[in-house]
C-alpha positions as CSV (number, residue, x, y, z in Angstrom):
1,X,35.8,-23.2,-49.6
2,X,33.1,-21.0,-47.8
3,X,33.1,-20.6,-44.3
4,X,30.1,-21.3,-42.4
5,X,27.7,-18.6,-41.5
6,X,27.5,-19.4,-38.0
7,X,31.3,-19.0,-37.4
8,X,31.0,-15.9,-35.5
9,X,28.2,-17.0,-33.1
10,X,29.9,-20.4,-32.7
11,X,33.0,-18.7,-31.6
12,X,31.2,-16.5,-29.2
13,X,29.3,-18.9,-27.5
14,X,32.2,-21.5,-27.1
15,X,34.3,-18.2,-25.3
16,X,31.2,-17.5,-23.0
17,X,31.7,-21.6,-21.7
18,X,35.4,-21.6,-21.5
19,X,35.3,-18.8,-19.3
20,X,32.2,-20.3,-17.2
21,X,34.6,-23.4,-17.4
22,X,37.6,-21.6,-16.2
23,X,35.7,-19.9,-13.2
24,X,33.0,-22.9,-11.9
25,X,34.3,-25.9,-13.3
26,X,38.4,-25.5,-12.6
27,X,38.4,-22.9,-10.7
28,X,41.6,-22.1,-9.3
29,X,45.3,-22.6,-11.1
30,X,47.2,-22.7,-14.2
31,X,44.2,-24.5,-15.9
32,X,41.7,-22.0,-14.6
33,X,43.8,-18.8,-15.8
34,X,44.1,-20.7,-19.3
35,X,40.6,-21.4,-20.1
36,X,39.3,-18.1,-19.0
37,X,42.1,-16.4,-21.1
38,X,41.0,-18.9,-24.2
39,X,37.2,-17.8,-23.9
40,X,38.0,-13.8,-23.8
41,X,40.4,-14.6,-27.1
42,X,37.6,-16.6,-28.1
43,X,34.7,-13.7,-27.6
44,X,36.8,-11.0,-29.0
45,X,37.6,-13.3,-32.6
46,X,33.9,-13.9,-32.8
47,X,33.5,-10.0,-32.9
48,X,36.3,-9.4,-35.3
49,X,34.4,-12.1,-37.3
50,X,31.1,-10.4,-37.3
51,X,33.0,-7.3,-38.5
52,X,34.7,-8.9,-41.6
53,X,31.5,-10.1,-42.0
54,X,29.7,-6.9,-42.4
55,X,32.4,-5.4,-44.6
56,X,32.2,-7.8,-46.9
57,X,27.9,-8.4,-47.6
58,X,25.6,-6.1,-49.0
59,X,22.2,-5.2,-47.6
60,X,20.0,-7.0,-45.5
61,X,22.9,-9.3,-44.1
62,X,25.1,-6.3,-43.7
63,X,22.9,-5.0,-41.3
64,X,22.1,-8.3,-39.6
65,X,26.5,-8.9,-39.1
66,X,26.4,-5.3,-37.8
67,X,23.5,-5.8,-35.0
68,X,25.4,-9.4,-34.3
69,X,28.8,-7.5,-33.7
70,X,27.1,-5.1,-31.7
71,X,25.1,-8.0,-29.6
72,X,28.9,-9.2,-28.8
73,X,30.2,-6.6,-28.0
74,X,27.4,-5.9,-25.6
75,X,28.5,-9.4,-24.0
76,X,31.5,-8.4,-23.1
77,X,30.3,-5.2,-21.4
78,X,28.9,-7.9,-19.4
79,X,31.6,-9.2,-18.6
80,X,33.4,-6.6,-17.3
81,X,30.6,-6.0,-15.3
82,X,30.9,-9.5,-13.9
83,X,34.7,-8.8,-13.6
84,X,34.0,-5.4,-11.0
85,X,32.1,-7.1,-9.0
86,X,33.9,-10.2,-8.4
87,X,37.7,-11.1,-6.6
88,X,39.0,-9.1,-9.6
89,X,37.6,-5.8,-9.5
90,X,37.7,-5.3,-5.4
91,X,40.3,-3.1,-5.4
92,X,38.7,-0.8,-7.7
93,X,35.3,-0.9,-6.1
94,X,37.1,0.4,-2.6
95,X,38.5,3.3,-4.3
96,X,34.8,4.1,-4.7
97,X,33.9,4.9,-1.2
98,X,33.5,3.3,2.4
99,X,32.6,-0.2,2.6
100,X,28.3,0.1,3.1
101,X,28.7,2.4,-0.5
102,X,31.1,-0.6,-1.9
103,X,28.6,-3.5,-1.3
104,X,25.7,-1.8,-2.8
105,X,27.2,-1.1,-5.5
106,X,28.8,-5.1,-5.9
107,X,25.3,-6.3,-5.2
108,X,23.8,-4.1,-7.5
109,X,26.2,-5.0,-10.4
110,X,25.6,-8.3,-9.6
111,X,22.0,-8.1,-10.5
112,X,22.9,-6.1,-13.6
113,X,25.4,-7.8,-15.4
114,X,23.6,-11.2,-16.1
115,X,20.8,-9.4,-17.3
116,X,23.4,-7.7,-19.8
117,X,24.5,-10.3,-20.7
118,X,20.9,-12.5,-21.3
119,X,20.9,-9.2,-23.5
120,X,23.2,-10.3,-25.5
121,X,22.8,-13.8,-25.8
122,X,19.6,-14.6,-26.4
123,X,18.7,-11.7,-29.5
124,X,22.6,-13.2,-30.9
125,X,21.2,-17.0,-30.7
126,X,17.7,-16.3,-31.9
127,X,19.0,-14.0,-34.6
128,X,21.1,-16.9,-36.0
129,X,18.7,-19.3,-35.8
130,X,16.5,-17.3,-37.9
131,X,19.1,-16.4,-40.3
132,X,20.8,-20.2,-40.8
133,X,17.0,-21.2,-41.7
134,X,17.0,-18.9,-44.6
135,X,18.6,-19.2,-47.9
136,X,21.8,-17.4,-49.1
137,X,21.1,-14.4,-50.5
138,X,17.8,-14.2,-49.7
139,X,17.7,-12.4,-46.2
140,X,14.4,-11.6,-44.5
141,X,14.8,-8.7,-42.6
142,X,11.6,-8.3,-40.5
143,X,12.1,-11.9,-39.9
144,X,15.6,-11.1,-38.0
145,X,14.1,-8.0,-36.7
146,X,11.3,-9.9,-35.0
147,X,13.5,-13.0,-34.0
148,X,15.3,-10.1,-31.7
149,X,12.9,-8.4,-30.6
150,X,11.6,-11.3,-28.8
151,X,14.2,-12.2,-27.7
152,X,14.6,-9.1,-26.0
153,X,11.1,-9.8,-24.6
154,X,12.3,-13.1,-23.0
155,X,15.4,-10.8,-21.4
156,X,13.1,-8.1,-20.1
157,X,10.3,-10.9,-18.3
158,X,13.3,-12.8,-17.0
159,X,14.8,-9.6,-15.6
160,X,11.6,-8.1,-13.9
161,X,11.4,-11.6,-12.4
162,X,14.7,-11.7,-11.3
163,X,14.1,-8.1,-9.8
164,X,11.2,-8.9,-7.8
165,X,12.4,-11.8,-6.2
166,X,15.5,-9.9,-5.0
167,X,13.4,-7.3,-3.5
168,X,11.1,-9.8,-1.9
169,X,14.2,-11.5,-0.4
170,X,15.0,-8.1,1.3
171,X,11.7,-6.8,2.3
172,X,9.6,-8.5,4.7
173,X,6.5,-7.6,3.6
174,X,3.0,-9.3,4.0
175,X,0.7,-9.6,1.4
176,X,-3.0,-11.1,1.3
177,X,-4.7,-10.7,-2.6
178,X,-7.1,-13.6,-2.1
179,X,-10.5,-13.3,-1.9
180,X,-11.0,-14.0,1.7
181,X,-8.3,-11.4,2.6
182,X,-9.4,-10.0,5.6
183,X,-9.3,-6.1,5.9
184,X,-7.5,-3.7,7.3
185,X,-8.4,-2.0,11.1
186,X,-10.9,0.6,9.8
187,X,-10.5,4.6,11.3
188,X,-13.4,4.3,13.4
189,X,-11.9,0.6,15.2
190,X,-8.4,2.3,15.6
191,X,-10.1,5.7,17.3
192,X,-11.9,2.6,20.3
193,X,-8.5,0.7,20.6
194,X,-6.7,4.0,21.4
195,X,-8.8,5.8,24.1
196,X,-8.9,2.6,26.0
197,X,-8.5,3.5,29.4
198,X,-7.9,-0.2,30.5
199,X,-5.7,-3.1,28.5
200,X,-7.4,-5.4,26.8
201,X,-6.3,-8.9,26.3
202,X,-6.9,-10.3,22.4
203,X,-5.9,-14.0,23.2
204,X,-6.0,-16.6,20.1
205,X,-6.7,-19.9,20.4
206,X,-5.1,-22.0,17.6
207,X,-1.9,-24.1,17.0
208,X,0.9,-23.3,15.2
209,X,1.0,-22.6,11.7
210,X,-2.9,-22.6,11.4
211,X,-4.1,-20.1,7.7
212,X,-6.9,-18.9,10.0
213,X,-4.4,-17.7,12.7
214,X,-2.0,-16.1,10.4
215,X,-5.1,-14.6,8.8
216,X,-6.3,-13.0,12.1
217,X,-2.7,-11.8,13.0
218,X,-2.6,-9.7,9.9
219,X,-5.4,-7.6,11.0
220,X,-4.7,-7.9,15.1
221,X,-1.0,-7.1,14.7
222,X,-2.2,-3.4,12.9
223,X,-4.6,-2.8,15.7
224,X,-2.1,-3.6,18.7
225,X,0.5,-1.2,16.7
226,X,-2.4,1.7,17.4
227,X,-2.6,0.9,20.6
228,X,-0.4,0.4,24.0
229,X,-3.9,-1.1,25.8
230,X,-4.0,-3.9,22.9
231,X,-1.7,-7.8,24.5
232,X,-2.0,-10.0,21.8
233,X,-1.3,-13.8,22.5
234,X,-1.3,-17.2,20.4
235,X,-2.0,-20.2,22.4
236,X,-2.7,-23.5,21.9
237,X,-5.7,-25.6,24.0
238,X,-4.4,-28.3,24.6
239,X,-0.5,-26.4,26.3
240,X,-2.8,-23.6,28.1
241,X,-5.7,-25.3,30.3
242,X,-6.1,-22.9,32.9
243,X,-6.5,-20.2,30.4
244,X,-9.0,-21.4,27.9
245,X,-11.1,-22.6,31.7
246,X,-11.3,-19.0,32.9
247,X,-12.2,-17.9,29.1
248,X,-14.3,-20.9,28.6
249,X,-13.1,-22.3,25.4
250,X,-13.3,-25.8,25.0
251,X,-10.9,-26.0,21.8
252,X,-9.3,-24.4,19.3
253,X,-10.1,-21.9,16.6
254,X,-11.4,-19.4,19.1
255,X,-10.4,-16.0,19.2
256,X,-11.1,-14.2,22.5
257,X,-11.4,-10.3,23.7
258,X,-11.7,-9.5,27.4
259,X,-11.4,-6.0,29.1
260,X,-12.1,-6.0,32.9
261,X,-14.8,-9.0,33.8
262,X,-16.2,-8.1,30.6
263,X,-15.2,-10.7,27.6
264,X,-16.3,-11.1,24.0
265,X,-15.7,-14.3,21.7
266,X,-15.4,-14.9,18.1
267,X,-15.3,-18.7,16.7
268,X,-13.8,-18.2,13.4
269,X,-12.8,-22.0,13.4
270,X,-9.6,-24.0,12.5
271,X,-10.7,-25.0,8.9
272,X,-9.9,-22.0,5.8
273,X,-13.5,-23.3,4.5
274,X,-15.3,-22.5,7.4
275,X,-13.3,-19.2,9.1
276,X,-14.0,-17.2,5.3
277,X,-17.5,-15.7,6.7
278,X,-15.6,-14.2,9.9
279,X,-12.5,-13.2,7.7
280,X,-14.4,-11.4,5.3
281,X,-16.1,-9.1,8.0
282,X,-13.4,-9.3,10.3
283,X,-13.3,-5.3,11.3
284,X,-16.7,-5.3,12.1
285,X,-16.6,-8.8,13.8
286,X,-13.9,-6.8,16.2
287,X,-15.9,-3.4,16.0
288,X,-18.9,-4.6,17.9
289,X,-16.5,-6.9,20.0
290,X,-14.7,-3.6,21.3
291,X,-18.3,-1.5,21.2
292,X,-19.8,-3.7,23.9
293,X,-16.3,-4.3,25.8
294,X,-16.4,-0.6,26.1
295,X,-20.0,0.9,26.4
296,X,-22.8,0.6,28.5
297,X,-25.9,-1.2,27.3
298,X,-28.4,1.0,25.5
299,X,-31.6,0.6,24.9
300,X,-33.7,1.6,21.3
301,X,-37.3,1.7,21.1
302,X,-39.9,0.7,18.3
303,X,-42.9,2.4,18.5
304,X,-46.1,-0.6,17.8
305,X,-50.1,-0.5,17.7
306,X,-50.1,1.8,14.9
307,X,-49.4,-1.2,11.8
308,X,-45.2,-0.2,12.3
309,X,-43.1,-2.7,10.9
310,X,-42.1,-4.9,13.7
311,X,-38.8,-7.2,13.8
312,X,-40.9,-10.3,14.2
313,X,-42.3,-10.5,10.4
314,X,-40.1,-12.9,8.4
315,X,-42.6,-13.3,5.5
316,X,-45.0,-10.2,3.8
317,X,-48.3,-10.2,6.4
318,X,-51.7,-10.8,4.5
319,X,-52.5,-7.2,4.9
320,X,-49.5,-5.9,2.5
321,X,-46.0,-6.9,0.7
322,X,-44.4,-5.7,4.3
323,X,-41.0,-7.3,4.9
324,X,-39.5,-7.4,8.6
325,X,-37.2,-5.2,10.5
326,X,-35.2,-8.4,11.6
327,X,-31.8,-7.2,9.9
328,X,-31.9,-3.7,11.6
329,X,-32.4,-5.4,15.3
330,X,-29.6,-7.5,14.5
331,X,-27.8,-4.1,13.4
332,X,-28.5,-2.5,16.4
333,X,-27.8,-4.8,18.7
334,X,-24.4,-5.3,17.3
335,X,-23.8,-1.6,18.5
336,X,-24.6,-3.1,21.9
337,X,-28.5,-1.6,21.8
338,X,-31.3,-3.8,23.4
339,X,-34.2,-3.3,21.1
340,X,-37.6,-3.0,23.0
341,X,-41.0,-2.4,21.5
342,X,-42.9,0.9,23.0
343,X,-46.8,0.8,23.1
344,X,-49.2,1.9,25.4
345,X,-48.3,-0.9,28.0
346,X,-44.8,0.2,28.0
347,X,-45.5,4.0,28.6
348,X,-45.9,5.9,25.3
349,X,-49.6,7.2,26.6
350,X,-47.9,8.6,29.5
351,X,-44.0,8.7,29.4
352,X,-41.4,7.3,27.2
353,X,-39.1,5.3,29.2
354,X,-35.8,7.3,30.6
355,X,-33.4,4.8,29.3
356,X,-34.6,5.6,25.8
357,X,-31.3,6.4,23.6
358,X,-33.7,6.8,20.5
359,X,-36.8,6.2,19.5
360,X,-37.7,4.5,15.8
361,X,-40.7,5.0,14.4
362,X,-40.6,2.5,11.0
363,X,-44.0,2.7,8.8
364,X,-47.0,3.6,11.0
365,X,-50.2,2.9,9.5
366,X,-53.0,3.9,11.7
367,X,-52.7,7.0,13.6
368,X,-51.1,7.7,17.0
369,X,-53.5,8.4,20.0
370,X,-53.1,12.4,21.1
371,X,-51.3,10.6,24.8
372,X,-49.3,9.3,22.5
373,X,-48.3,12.4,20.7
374,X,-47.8,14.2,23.8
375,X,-45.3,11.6,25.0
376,X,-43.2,12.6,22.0
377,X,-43.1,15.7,21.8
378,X,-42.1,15.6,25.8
379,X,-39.6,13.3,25.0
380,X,-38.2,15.6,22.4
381,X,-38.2,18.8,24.6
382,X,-35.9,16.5,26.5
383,X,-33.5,16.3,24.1
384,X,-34.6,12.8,23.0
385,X,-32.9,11.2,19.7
386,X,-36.3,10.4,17.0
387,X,-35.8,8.4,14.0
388,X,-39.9,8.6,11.6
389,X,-39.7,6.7,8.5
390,X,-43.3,7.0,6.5
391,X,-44.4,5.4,3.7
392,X,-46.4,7.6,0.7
393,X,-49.2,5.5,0.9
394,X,-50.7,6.2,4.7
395,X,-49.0,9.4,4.9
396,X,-51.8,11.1,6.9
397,X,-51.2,8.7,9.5
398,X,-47.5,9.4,10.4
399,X,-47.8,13.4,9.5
400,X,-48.7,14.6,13.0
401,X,-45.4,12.8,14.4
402,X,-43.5,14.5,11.1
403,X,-45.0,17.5,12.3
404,X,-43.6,18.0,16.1
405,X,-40.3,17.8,13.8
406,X,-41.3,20.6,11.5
407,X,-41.9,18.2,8.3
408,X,-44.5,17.5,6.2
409,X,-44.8,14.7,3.9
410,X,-47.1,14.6,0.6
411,X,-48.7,11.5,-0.1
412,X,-47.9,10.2,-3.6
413,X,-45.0,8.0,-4.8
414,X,-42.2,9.4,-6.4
415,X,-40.7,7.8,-10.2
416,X,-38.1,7.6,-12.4
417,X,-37.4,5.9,-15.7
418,X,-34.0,6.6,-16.1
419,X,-32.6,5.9,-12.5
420,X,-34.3,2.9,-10.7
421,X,-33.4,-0.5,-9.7
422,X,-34.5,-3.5,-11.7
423,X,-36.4,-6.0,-10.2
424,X,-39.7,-6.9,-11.6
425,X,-38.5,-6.2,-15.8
426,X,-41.8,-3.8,-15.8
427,X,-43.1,-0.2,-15.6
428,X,-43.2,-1.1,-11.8
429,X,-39.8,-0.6,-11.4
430,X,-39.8,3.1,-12.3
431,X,-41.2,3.6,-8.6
432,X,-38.1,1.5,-7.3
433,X,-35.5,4.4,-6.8
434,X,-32.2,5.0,-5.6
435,X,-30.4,8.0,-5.3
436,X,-26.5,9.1,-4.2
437,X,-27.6,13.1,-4.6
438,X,-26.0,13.5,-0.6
439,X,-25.5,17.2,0.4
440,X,-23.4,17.4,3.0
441,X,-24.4,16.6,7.0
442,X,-23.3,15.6,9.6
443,X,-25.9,13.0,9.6
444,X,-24.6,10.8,6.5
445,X,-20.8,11.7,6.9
446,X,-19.4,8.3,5.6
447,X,-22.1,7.7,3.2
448,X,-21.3,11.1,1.7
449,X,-17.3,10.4,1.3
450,X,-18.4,7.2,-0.4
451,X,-20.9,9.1,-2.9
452,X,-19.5,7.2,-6.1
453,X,-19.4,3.8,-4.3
454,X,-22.7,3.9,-2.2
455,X,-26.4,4.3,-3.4
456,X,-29.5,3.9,-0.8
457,X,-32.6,2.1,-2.1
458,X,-36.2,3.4,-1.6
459,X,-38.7,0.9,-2.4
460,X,-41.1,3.0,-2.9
461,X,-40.7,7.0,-2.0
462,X,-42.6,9.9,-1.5
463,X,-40.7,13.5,-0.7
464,X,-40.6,15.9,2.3
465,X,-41.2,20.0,2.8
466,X,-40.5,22.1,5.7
467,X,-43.1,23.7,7.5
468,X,-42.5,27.2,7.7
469,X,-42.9,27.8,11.0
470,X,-40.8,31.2,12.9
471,X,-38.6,29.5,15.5
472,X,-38.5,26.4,14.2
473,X,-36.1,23.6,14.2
474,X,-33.0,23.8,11.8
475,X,-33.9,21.5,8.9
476,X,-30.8,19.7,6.4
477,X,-32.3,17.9,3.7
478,X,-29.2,15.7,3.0
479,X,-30.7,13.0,0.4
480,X,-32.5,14.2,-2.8
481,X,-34.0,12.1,-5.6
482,X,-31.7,12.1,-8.9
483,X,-32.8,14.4,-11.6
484,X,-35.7,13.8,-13.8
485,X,-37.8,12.3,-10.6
486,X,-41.8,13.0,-10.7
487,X,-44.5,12.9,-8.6
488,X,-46.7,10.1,-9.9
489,X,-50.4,11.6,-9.2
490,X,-52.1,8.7,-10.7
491,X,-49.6,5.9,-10.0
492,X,-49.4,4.3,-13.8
493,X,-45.0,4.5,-13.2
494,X,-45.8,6.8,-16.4
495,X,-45.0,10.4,-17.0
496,X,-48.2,11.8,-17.8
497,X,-48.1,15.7,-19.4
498,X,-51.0,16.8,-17.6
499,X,-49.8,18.1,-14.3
500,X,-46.5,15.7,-14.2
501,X,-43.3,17.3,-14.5
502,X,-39.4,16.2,-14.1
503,X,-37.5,17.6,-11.0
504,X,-35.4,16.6,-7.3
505,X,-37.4,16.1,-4.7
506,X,-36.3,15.7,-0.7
507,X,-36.1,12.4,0.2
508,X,-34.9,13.0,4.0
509,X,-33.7,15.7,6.6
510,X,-31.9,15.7,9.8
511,X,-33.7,17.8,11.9
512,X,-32.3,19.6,15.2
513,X,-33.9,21.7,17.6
514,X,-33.8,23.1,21.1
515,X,-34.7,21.2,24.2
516,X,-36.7,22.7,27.2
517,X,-35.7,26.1,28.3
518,X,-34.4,24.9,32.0
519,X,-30.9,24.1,30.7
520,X,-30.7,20.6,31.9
521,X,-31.1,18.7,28.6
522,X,-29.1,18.7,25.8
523,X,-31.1,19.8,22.2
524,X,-32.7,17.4,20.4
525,X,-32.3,15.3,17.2
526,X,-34.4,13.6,14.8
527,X,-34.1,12.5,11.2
528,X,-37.2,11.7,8.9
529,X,-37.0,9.7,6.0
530,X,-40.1,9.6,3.2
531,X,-40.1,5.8,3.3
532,X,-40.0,3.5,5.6
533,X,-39.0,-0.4,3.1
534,X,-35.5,1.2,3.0
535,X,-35.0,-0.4,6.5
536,X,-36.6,-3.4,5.5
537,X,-34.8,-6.9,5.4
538,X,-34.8,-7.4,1.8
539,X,-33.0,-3.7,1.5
540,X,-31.2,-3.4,4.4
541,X,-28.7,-5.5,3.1
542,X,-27.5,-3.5,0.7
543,X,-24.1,-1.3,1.7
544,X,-26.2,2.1,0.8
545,X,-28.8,1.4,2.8
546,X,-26.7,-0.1,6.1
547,X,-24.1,2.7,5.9
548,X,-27.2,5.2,5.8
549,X,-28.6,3.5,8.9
550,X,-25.1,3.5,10.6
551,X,-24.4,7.0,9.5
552,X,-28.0,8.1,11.2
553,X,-27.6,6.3,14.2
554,X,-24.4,7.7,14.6
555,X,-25.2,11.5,14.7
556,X,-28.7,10.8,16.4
557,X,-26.3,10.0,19.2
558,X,-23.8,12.7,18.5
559,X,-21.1,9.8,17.7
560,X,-19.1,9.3,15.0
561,X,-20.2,6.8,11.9
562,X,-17.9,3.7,11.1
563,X,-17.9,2.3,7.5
564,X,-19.9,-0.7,7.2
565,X,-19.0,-3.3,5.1
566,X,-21.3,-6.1,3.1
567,X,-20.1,-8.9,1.4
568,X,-24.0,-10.1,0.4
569,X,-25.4,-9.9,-2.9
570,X,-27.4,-6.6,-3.7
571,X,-30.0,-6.0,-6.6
572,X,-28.1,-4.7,-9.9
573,X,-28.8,-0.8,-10.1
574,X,-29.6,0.0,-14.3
575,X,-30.2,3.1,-15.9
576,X,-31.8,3.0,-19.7
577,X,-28.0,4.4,-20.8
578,X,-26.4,1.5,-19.1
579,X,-28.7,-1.0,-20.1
580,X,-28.0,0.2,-23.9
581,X,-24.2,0.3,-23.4
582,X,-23.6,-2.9,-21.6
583,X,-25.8,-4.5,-24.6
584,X,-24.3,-2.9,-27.6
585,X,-21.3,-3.1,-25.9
586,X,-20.7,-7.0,-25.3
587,X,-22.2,-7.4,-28.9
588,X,-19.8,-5.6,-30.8
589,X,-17.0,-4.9,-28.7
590,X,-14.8,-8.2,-28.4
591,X,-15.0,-8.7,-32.5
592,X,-14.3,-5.3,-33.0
593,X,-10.8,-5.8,-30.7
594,X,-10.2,-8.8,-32.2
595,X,-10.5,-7.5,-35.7
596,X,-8.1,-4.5,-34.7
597,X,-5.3,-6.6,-33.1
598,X,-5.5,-8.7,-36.4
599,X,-5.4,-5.6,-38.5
600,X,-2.3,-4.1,-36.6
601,X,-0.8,-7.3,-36.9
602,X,-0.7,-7.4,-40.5
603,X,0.2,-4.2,-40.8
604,X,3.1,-4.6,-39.1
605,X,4.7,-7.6,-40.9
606,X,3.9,-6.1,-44.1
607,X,5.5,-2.5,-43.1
608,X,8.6,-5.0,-42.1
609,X,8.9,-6.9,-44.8
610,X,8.5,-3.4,-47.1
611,X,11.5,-2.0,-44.9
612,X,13.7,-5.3,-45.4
């Protein structure tokens, strides 16, 4: 009579459930002792079988009863593992040092050993599985090979899973991978929160449990760890009435900063659905909350009645495709500037006002009076802060402010077929550029660290030159066109041979210089920029452009930049090699992998079944 295949496996398995039987089910007593001694007999026998077994086949099934004996003898590894670091092996483990060393090294055997033993278990029951399905004497192999391998598979998922949950039970660690995630305190937020030289009360209005609330904590929490000034509180409404009266907060979902008299307010609101706008730009939500908590009130003017750009214009004006400056207001006066337009009625034929921090001039196109000029270049000698932006196509008009700068500006548009910005899916677009050629100023700081991140858009571009002039100012030109740029003389967004050539071309400077000779103001600043749509709505909102405005406004002021952050949709930025890999690329690519992994595939079973 022939034994049955499975013998060995049957008696391992039954000794693995006396001895569960003996230690959870009866545990305790004669009973207890017997069972568990039953399933060790029990475990051992099955290995003796598996090694009769292999003695006495040939081949393939040799090899199969040696990996099973092997498998069971790996289970009971296990279980002496189990056995140290239970009541049985105490007295050994204490041998092994003091107690703190003795319970690591229980609680690390007791994530180890199930994982042994799931080791052994599953490759031994899927193995046999796949073996009792074949015929006798006809023993597959790869089949048995593959059977334990993923079996193995199963043991290594289940034991990173068991891994991580154990660490996660012993850390207490907060993480926020959703999309709404709100960020972390940026360098520049941390800096203000530390030289406050006054507290400053961050009160939240929410009840418990709220998502928006914990939300907000994550980021708050960092920024009161940076700083002693920083009293973070959670209230509820409703429990705190006298509070949210001298805040003025009629409900909750509000978040609240106050320093002094002085307070700022955020209204995130209770619901997920609603708060993700204020989560998303949450450090710079708090940025300008702390910037106008902490700073005096400064004023920027716009110079208008030469055709500038003007923050009123919502829609292009019947003279030109012209879009507003409404974006770069609200950017300014985030940064706790008052924007004022400066004409001849408000002084620049005379005097430019003294609470001028800077002075913008965005796009003139008729040109300034000589009063006007004068004003300027006074205002400059005073160690005023100038910001020209000029577009290629009424050059002439801005070049005598360019000039008090030591700049001059030549008139036609710069092009590109390789690097431009697609918008129009025409020849157009060549004159649409962008460039992330930054050499290294003060003046773009951030925008330079985030080269390979952060492009600035110029709708349409001409390029600067120094004047030579001796004692001029000092002249940086920080942002250059990227290579293979012309100067379109004819304006066909064609590369014409005659008189056309490739090259890099300045696209803007920072410019400093001395003030008057009497010692009482500081030098001056300016930065000029050879177009003036790159502050324009439709542009402004791309992260390039903004941090480049932030970056400029910074060091016109002799302050430090923050990074900017933009969760808006920006135009797609192509180049004729990207256009031809992303299209030859999705094409071929995913049949191509598909074809391989099925190739490899095949290959392996066949080289398995030629091993077998």
């Amino acid at each position: 009579m022939t034994r049955p295949r499975w013998i060995g496996t049957a008696g391992w398995f039954a000794g693995m459930v006396l001895l569960w039987m003996g230690q959870r089910a009866l545990s305790g007593g004669a009973w207890s002792r017997a069972l568990c001694l039953a399933g060790i007999l029990s475990a051992v026998l099955a290995g003796v079988v598996f090694f009769l077994q292999s003695r006495a086949a040939q081949g393939a099934e040799r090899r199969f009863r040696q990996r099973m004996m092997g498998l069971a003898i790996l289970g009971l590894v296990a279980l002496g593992l189990w056995a140290l670091q239970s009541e049985l092996g105490e007295d050994l483990l204490r041998g092994l040092g003091d107690e703190p060393t003795t319970e690591r090294i229980g609680v690390a055997l007791g994530v180890f050993w199930p994982i042994v033993w799931l080791a052994s278990a599953l490759p031994l029951l899927f193995m046999e599985l796949s073996f009792g399905s074949m015929s006798p004497g006809a023993v597959e192999g790869w089949r048995l090979g593959a059977s334990g391998r993923s079996a193995l598979v199963l043991v290594l998922v289940l034991g990173t899973l068991g891994f991580a949950n154990y660490i996660a039970s012993q850390l207490d660690w907060k993480r926020d991978w959703s999309y709404l995630r709100t960020t972390r305190p940026s360098e520049s937020t941390l800096r203000i929160a530390e030289n406050l030289d006054e507290p400053l009360e961050v009160v939240l209005f929410y009840p418990p449990a709220s998502e928006v609330a914990e939300a907000l904590l994550l980021y708050l929490e960092e920024l009161k760890a940076a700083s002693q000034s920083v009293r973070l509180r959670v209230v509820e409404h409703a429990l705190e009435p006298l509070l949210a009266e001298k805040y003025g907060v009629s409900g909750d979902g509000t978040v609240v900063l106050a320093r002094g008299e002085a307070e700022e307010t955020l209204r995130p609101g209770l619901e997920l659905s609603r708060a993700k706008q204020t989560l998303k730009s949450l450090d710079g939500e708090i940025q300008q909350a702390l910037l106008k908590l902490t700073s005096e009130e400064r004023v920027t003017y716009l110079t208008t009645g030469h055709g500038e750009r003007d923050w009123t214009q919502s829609e292009p004006d019947e003279q030109a495709d012209r879009a507003g400056l409404r974006q770069l207001k609200s950017f300014l006066e985030d940064l706790n500037y008052r924007v004022e337009r400066l004409g001849l009625s408000q002084g620049l034929g005379s005097e430019i006002p003294g609470d001028a921090s800077m002075v913008f001039v965005v796009g003139p196109r008729e040109p300034f009076l000589p009063a006007e000029l004068a004003s300027l270049r006074a205002y400059l000698k005073q160690g005023g802060h100038l910001l020209i932006c000029a577009d290629p196509d009424h050059a002439e008009k801005a070049q005598p402010v360019l000039e008090m700068v030591g700049i001059a500006m030549q008139p036609n548009p710069l092009a590109n077929d390789r690097y431009y910005v697609r918008q129009r899916n025409n020849e157009s677009d060549h004159f649409l550029l962008f460039s992330n050629r930054y050499f290294y100023h003060a003046s773009i700081a951030t925008l330079n660290r985030f080269s390979d991140q952060l492009a600035v858009i110029f709708p349409e571009v001409g390029h600067l030159e120094k004047i030579e002039k001796a004692g001029g100012p000092s002249i940086s030109f920080m942002i250059r066109s990227l290579p293979d740029t012309w100067i379109d003389l004819d304006r066909n967004a064609r590369l014409d041979e005659d008189g056309e050539t490739r090259g890099i071309y300045n696209l803007a400077a920072a410019i400093e210089g001395r003030a008057s000779d009497d010692d009482e103001h500081d030098d001056w600043r300016a930065v000029a920029f050879a177009d003036a749509d790159w502050l324009a709505d439709d542009y402004l909102r791309n992260p390039g452009n903004l941090q480049a405005l932030a970056d400029v406004v910074s060091w016109l002021q002799g302050e430090e930049a923050a990074r900017v952050e933009v969760e808006e949709d920006v135009p797609i930025v192509h180049t004729r090699e990207k256009d031809i890999i992303w299209f030859y690329g999705t094409i071929f690519a995913p049949p191509l992998l598909v074809l391989g992994a099925g190739l490899w595939g095949v290959r392996r079973r066949c080289s398995g079944g030629r091993r077998a």
